[in-house]
C-alpha positions, 0 to 999 in steps of 0.5 A: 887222158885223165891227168892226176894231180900231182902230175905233167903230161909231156910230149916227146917229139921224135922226128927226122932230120933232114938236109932242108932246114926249113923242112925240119922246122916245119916239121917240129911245129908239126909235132909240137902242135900235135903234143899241144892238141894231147895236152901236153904242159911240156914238148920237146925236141931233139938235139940238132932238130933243124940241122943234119948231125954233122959237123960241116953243116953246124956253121951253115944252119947255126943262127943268133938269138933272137934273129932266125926262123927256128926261134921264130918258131919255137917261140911264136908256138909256144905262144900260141898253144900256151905251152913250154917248149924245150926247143932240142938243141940247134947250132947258135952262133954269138956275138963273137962268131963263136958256134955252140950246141944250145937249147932254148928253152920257151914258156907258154907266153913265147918268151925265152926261159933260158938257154943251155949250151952243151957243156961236153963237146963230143969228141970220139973215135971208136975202133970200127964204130963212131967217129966224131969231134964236135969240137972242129967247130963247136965251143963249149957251154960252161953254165948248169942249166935249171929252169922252173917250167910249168910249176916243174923244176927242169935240169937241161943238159945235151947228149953227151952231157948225160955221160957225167954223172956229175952235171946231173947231180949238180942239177938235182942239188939245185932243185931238178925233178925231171932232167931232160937230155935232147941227144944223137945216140949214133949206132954204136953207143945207142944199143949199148948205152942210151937206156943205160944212161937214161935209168942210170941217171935216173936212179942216181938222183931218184929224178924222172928223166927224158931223152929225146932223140931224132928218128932214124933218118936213112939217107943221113950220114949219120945214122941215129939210134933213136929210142926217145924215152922217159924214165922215172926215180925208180929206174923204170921206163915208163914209155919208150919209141923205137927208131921211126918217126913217133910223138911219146906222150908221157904222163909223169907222177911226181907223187912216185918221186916224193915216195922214193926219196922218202923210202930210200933217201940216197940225197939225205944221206950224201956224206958232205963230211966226206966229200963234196961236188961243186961247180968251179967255172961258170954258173948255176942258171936258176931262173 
């Protein structure tokens, strides 16, 4: 792949979750590895990679930073193929026992960049479709996640999180050009609302996005829609899996993103005068 100046490969790693954790760890080294080998500058995971999307499974998988095989691994390959590695999200537990939804985002020497913890828990019941509450066992993050990863400034939010418009444009404002939502669409909002999300959010902010999600898994009790995909400032889908077992390898032009801010631009043209949009609790995390 000829890569352009002014652009970064990414790779999208959509893998199965099963009950085995060390399984699933392994596998994502797996597909990380594989991104590394397609000269990827950033690979990422799904949400719960190492862990089944279940509630009374988060206590029994979660794990402290920096003791546990996930960051073990997350960082050690990110290390050894010199790449940045935005670990999905996996159930973390703190110094206070407290359990949150968090992804770790790795540089290329393997040293943690940052960390974001989702900020909306996902607490739903749909008449004849999902029914879930993330909060029986999950706290909430209340940090803005932006992080400056190779040469690229990365917006992290989780699932859920992308469904307030608010929390992506916040990480704009602070300088995001790709927003990347690890997430577990289930069968019900997935068909409905994944894509929509993603290119709405994309739009939004004229800001590349990718979403990645775990492969369908059969056996799973929750049913997961898949799709993983990156979309660019213009609404479009520039690659897309379906719901198997896949590694997206994306090419991203930032070049598109500078002309569309330049022949339409929404962000110079916020009326601050009229309103605004601020964070009230927590911080904006810049690093």
């Amino acid at each position: 792949m000829k890569v352009k100046s002014n652009s970064i490969t990414l790779g999208i790693c959509q893998l199965p979750v099963t009950s085995d954790k060390s399984l699933n760890i392994r596998n994502a080294e797996k597909m990380l590895k594989a991104a590394a080998e397609k000269k990827c500058k950033i690979a990422i995971l799904p949400e719960m990679f190492n862990c089944p999307y279940d509630a009374k499974f988060f206590s029994e998988y979660a794990e402290s930073y920096p003791k546990g095989e996930t960051f073990t691994m997350l960082s050690q390959t990110a290390a050894q193929e010199h790449m940045v590695v935005v670990g999905g999200s996996v159930p973390e537990r703190d110094e206070y026992g407290n359990i949150f939804n968090t992804s770790f985002i790795f540089d290329e020497r393997g040293d943690l960049l940052e960390r974001h913890r989702k900020v909306h828990l996902f607490d739903v019941e749909i008449a004849g479709g999902t029914v879930f509450k993330e909060s029986s066992i999950l706290s909430a993050g209340q940090d803005i996640t932006v992080v400056k990863a190779a040469g690229l400034m990365l917006g992290i939010g989780i699932c859920y999180d992308i469904r307030f418009p608010e929390l992506s444009r916040l990480m704009t404002l602070a300088g995001a050009k790709l927003l990347i939502f690890p997430g577990v669409f289930g069968m019900t909002t997935g068909p409905a609302h994944w894509e929509l999300l993603m290119r709405a959010r994309a739009v939004d902010n004229q800001v590349f996005v990718a979403g990645a999600a775990p492969a369908n898994f059969r056996e799973s009790s929750y049913q997961v829609y898949g799709h993983s995909m990156v979309v660019n400032p213009w609404g479009q889908i520039v690659s897309a899996a379906g719901d198997k077992e896949e590694l997206l390898i994306v090419e991203i032009d930032l070049e598109i993103l500078n002309t569309v801010r330049r022949e339409l631009p929404l962000l110079q043209h916020r009326r601050a005068d009229v309103y605004e949009l601020c964070q009230k609790k927590g911080e904006t995390t810049f690093v």
